[in-house]
N, C-alpha and C positions, 0 to 999 in steps of 0.2 A: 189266905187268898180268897176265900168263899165269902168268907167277914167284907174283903173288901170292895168284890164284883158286887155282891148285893148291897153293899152300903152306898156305892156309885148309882146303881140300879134307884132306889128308893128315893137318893137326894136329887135324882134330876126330877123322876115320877113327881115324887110330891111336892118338893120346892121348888123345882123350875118350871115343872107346867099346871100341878095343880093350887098351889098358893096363889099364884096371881091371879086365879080366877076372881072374879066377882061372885063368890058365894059365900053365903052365913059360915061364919066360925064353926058352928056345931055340924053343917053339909061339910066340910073340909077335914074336920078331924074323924067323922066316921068314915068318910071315903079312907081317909089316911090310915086310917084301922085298918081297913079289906085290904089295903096295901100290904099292910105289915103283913097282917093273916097268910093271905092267897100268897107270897114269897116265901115264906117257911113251910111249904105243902110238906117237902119232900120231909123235913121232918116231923109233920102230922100222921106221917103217910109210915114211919119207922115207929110213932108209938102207938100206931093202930097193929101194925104186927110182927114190928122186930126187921122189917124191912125195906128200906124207901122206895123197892125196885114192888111192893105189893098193898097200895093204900086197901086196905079194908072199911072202904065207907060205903055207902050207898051210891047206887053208880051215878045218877044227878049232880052227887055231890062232888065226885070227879072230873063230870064233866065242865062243871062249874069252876073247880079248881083248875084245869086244862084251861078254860079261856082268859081265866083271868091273867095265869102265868102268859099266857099269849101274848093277851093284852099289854100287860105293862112290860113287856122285850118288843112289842111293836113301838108303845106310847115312848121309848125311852130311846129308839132308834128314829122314830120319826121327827122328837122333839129335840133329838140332836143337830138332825138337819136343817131342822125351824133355825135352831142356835147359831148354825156355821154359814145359813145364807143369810141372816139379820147382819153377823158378823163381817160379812162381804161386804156388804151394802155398806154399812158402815164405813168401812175404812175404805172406798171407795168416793162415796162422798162425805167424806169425812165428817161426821155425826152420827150424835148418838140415833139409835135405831129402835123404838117401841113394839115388844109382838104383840098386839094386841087380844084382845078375846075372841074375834071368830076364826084366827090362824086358831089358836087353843084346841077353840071345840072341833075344828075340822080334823084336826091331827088323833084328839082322841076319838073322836066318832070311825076315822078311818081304822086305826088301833083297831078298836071291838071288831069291825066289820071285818078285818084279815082276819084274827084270833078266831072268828062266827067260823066262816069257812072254812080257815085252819082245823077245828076242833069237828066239822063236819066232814070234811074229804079225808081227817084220820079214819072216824067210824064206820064209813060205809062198809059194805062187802064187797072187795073189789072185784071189777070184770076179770075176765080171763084174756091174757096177753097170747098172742102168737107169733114164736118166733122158731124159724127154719133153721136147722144148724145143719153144716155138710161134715162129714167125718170120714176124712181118709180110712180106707179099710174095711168098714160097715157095708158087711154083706148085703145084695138084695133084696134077701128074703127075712131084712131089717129097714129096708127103706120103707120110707114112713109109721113105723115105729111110732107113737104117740106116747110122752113123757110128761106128766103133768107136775110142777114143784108148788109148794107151798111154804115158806118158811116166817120165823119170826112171827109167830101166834101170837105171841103174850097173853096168852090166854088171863084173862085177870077178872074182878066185878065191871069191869069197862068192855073188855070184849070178851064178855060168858056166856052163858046155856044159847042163849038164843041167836045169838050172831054164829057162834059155832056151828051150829046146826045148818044155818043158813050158809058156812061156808063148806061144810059137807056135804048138800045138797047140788050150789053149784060148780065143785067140782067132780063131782060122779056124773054130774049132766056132760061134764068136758069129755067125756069117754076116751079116757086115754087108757093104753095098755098096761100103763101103770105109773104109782104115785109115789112121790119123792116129799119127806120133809126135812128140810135143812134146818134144823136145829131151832132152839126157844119158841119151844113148846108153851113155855108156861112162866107163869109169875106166882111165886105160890107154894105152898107145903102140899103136899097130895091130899090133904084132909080141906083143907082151903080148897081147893079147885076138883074135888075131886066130880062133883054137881054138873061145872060147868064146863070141864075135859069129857063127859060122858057121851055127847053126841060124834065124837071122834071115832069112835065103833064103829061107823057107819061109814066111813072110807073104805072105797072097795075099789078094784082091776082085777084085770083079768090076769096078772102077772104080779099082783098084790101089794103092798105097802108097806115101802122101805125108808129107814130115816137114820140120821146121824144126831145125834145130841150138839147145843149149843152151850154156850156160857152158862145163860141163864137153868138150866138145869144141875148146873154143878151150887149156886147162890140155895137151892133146897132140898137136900138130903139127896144127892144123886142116885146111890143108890136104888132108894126106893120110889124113885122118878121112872129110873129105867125099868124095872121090874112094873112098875102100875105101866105103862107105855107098852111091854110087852104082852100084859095082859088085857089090851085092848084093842090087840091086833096089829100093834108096828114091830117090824124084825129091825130091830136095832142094832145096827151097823156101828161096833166100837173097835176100829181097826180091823174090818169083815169087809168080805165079799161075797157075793152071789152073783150067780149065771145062771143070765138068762139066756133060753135057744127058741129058736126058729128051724125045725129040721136038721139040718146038721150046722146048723151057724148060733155062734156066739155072742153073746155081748155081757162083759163084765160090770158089775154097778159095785162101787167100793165106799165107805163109808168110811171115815176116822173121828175119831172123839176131838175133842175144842181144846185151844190151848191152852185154856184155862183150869186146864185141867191138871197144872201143873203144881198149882198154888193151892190144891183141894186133897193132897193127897190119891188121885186118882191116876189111871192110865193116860198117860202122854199119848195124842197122835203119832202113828206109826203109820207112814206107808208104805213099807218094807213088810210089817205082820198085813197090814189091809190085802196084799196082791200076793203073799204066800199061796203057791198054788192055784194059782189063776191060768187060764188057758193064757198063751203068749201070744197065740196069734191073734185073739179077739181084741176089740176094740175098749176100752178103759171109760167109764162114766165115773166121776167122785163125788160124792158128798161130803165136803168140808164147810160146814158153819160160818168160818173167818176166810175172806177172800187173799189173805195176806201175803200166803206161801206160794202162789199160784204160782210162781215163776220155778221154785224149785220142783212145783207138781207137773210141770211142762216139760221139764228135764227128765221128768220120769216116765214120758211118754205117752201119760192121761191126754186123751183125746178131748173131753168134756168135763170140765167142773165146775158145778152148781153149788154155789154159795149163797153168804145172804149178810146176814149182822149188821150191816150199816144202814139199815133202813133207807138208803140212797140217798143220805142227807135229812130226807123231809121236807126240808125248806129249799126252794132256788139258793143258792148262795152260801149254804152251808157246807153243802157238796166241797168245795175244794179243802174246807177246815175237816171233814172227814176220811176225803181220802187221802190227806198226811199220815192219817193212825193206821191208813191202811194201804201201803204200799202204792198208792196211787189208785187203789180201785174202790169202785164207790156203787156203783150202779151202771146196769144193763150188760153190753155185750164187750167183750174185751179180746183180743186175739196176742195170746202169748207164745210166741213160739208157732210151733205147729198144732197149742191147744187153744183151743175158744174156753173163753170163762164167762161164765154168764152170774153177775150179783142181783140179786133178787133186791127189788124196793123194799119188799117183804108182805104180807097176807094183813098184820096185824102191825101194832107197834108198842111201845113198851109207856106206860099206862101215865109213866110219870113227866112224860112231854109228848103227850098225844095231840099233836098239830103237824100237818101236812099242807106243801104251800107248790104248786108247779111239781112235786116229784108223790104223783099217784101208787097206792098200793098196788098190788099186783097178786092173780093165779096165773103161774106161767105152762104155756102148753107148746113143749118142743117137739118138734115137726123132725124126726133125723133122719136125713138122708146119704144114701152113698155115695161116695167119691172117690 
């Protein structure tokens, strides 16, 4: 199947729009080369280190490879539509229909130009979002509470030492009470990332920094993911909870491990061991990675769960082909039951289609309030 989405990809690219151009034979067949190249990333990217989910090249050269894949799923979706309005036309006024050379160049010039910003609104450090959640039962002397999430780092050569740092910076300035990450942390063996996870230290609250693991942490020796994580300061929530007070009021923050934890030989999420011993009467906050279960996490009478995974699509329009994989949820705010789920766009994205189109990264800072 991968043989033949990319052989469809390639023979429209280079036969249908870029063959006809008016260029020298040898301008066509080295473009046709960067073609071939820049489409097989993903497996440049596994024998640089055993992984496609962690290119170990220099990070230019990433970025390079991000626009070009850009580029040619823009070039191949644009120059289909060139194909199916000529085709109108055509058989409308019955005759053949010529696309000429400056439909060509506008379609690829436009290409690069999404792919440009695509591959810029992945990178930045995103602002910090603001959103109010009300929660049945949340004591007073929890209203306004400040919740800051972060999830989907990927931390990799694409988003390392220095964007990290920059993303620890502006959420310590968010002064929240305390800081949540939702899972994929990293792209990476601990030895690989260990440079550019370092500025992570520097997460701080006053109520301190808690997190749940995601997939991608199970993809590099989880284990010893989760122990280098706890030794930089995150209490790693693998079917755990912690309470937090306010005077004599509660509030429970639960964490469970990813599903994918199944196929890894590791702990299954459990949220039956996460709320062992939890106060009953406080209010429930979850951290789960995958927004998927949300509906049987609402049956369990979680008030609030902060997820992430699905990068909220990325793209305008891909949203609906992602929230199939995941129950319907994909991004922002969702109301299940009597719990609100909130899926994070996510802080970072994963290195190997880092392009963001209409759906902005995110530091989210919940506002909770009582009701």
């Amino acid at each position: 199947m991968r043989v033949i989405v990319f052989g469809l990809l390639l023979s429209i690219v280079i036969l249908n729009w870029l063959w006809p151009l008016p260029l020298p034979i040898t301008v066509k067949l080295l473009v046709s080369v960067f073609v071939i190249v820049a489409s097989q990333y993903q497996l440049w990217s596994r024998l640089s280190s055993g992984s496609v989910f962690a290119p170990e090249f220099p990070r230019p050269l990433i970025i390079l490879f991000n626009w070009a894949i850009g580029t040619i799923l823009f070039l191949t979706l644009l120059q289909l539509v060139l194909d199916l309005g000529a085709l109108v036309v055509a058989l409308v006024e019955w005759q053949p229909i010529f696309i000429g050379t400056p439909a060509r160049v506008v379609v690829g010039v436009l290409a690069g130009l999404l792919a440009t910003i695509g591959v810029a609104n992945a990178l930045r450090v995103p602002p910090v979002r603001d959103v109010t959640v009300t929660i049945h039962g949340l004591s007073e002397q929890f209203d306004g509470y400040r919740l800051l999430q972060l999830s989907d780092l990927h931390i990799t050569r694409l988003f390392s030492e220095k964007w990290v740092a920059r993303v620890v910076e502006r959420a310590n300035a968010a002064s929240a009470d305390l800081i949540v990450v939702t899972g994929d942390f990293i792209d990476g063996s601990v030895d690989m990332r260990r440079a550019d996870i370092a500025p992570l230290v520097g997460l701080c609250a006053p109520d301190g920094v808690l997190a749940a693991p995601g997939n991608h942490e199970y993809f590099f020796d989880y284990s010893a993911w989760m122990r280098h994580l706890s030794a930089l300061g995150f209490d790693m929530l693998e079917n755990q909870h912690r309470v937090i007070t306010r005077g004599t009021a509660q509030l429970v923050i639960a964490g469970v491990t990813d599903r994918s934890a199944r196929g890894h030989g590791e702990v299954e999420p459990d949220l039956d061991d996460a709320l062992a011993g939890a106060p009953t009467h406080a209010p429930v906050v979850l951290l789960d990675h995958q927004p998927g279960d949300a509906r049987a996490t609402a049956d369990r009478g979680v008030a609030l769960q902060l997820s992430g995974h699905t990068h909220g699509g990325m793209i305008r329009g891909l949203d609906w082909l992602v929230a199939r994989g995941n129950n319907g949820f994909v991004s922002g705010r969702y109301q299940v039951g009597g719990m609100t789920l909130y899926v994070s766009n996510g802080t970072g994205l994963w290195p190997g289609f880092a392009l963001r189109l209409g759906v902005p990264a995110e530091i989210t800072r919940f506002h909770l309030r009582a009701g």
